[in-house]
N, C-alpha and C positions, 0 to 999 in steps of 0.2 A: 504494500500500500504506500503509495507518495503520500511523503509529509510535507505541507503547507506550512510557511508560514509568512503570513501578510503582517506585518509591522505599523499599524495603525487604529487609530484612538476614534475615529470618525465612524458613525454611525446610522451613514445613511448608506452610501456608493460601497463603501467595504461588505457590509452585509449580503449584497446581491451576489458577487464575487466568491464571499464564502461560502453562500448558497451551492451557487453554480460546480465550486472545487468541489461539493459534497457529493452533486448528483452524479460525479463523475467517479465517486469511491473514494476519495482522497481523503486523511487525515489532516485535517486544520485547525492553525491556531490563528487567533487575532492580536494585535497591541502593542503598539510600540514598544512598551516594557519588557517586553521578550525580548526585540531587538538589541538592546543594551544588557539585559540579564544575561544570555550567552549558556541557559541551564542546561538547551535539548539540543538535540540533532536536528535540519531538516532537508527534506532534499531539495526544495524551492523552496527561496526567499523572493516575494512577491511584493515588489515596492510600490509608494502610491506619489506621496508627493515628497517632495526633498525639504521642502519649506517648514514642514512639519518636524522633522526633527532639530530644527530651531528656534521651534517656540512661534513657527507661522511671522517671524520677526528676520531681519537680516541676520547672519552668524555670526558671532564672535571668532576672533582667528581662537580661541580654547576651544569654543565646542566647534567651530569646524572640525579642528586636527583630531579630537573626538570622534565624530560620526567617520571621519574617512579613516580612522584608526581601526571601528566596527565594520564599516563597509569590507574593507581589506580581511578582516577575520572570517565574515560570511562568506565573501569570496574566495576563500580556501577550503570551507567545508561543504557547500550547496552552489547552485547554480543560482546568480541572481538577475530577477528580470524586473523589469523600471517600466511603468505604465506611464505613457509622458499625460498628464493631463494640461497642464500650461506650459507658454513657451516660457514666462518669467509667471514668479507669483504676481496676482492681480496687483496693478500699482504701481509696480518694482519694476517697469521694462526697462531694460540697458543697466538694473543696478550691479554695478563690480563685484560686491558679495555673491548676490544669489547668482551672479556667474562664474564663478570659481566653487560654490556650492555645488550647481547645477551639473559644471564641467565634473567634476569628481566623482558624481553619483556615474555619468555617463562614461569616463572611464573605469569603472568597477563592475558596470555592469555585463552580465557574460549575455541580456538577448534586450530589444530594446521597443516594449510593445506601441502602438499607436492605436488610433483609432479613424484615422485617413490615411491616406499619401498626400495631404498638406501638410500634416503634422511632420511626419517622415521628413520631408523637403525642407522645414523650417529649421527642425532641429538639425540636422544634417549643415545647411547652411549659417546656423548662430551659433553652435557648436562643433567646432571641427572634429573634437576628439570622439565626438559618437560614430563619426562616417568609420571606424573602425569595429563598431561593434555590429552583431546580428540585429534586422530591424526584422519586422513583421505588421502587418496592418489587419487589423479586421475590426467588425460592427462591435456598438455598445447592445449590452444586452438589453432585452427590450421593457424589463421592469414588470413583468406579466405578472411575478407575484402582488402588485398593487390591484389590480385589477378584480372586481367583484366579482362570482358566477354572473352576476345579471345586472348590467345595468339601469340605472328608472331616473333617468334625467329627468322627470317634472317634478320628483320629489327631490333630488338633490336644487333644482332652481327653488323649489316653496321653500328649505332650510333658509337660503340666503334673500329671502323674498326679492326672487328676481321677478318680473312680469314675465310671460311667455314670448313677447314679441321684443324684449331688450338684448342689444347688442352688449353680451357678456365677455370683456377681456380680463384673462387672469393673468396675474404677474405673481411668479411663485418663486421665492428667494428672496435670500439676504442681499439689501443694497448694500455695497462696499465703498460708494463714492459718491461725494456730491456731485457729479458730474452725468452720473445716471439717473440721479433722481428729477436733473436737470432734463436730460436727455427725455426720459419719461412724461411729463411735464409736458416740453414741447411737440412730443409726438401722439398726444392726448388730445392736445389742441389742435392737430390736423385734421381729426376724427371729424368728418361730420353730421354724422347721423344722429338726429335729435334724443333718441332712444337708448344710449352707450351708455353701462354701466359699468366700472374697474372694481376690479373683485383685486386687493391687494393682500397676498398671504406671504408676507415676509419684512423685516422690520429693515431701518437703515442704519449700519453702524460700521462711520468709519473707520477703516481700513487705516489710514495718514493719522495719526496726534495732531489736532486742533485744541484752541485754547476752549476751553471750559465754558467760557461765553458765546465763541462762533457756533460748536456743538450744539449749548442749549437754543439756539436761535433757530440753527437750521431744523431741528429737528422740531420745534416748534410750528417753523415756517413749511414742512412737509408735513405735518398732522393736522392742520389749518389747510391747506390745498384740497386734502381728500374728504373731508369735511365739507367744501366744498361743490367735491363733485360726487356727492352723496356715494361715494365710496363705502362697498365691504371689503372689513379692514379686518384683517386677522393677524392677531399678533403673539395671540398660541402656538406651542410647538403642538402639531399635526401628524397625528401616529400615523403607522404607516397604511393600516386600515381605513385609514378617512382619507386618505389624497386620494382617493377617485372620486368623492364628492366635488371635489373643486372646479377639474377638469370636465366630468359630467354638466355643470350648473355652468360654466363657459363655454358650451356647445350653443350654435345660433343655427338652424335647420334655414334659413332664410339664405342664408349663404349660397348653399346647394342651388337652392331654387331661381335665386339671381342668375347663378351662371348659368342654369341650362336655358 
């Protein structure tokens, strides 16, 4: 039996994965704290994001030489392979840390997974040092354990008293940047269908250190917006059971019928 081990604390995208490892027979563990403990064997070391074992922060040159101290150990006992999810962490493009981070993980790594041939292409071209390793490309899984036996969109629209004939756009995620909430905003106002309703299920918390006053301002000045545009606003965390309400209750059948 292959032993797994996926090295991360994340709780939404790593679950499907270890799912996936299971259906295939595999032994799996989770959490970054294995990666640093160093207790078990495993035959796959399954990495996700590099930024993560910095604390989701730039690295320090200590715990750099750290993580690429551990990297180099797993790389002597198991094959490891690197899921590229970003080219830099959100925020951080071109920063010189998470490029000599990023460089490090991509020379350590023995296969180097994607989820395009843009990814492939990108990394290969911002990172020299990966055009040495094995790439491979293939699809994200498609998240099918969210999904009900049976859909009933008119009861998931009654939950968020949507009307039947309202234009339901959901925006699901964390905002990382005033820039997007910007962005959002301006492309709200494009909309012009009298009937649009924004279904918001995810909060805004940057990403950057701002002072204490800009924060409480902006975030004021985004909860005051949606207020506005009588926005459903969810600011609960959403088991994984109930995210198909959301996406149900943001189906618009009108759609369909325009374009034929």
């Amino acid at each position: 039996m292959l032993r797994v081990l996926i090295p991360s604390d994340n709780q939404d995208f790593v679950g499907g994965v270890a799912h996936a490892y299971r259906r295939l027979g595999c032994d799996v563990v989770v959490g970054r704290f294995n990666f640093e403990l160093q207790a078990a064997g495993y035959d796959l070391v399954h990495l996700q994001w590099p930024e993560e074992f910095s604390g989701w922060r730039p690295p320090s040159r200590e715990r750099m030489n750290r993580v690429f101290a551990l990297l180099e150990y797993w790389a002597t006992q198991s094959k490891v392979l690197l899921t590229v999810h970003n080219l830099y962490p959100h925020g951080y493009q071109d920063n010189p840390q998470y490029f000599e981070l990023f460089d490090g993980f991509y020379r350590r790594a023995t296969l180097v997974h994607h989820f395009s041939r843009t990814s492939r292409d990108l990394v290969c071209a911002t990172f020299p040092s990966s055009r040495e390793r094995r790439h491979f490309v293939t699809t994200l899984f498609n998240y099918e354990s969210l999904r009900p036996p049976r859909a009933d969109r008119p009861a998931a629209r009654a939950a968020f008293q949507l009307a039947e004939d309202e234009l339901a756009v959901l925006i699901f995620g964390a905002l990382r940047m005033w820039k997007e909430v910007e962005l959002i905003r301006s492309a709200w106002g494009l909309v012009s269908n009298p009937k649009k309703r924004l279904i918001m299920a995810g909060r805004y918390n940057e990403l950057h250190p701002v002072s204490r006053g800009s924060m409480l301002y902006r975030r004021w000045s985004w909860k005051a917006w949606l207020r506005r545009q009588n926005a459903v606003v969810i600011n609960d965390y959403i088991p994984d059971d109930q995210v198909y309400r959301l996406f149900d209750a943001s189906t618009w059948p009108s759609c369909r019928e325009s374009r034929d």
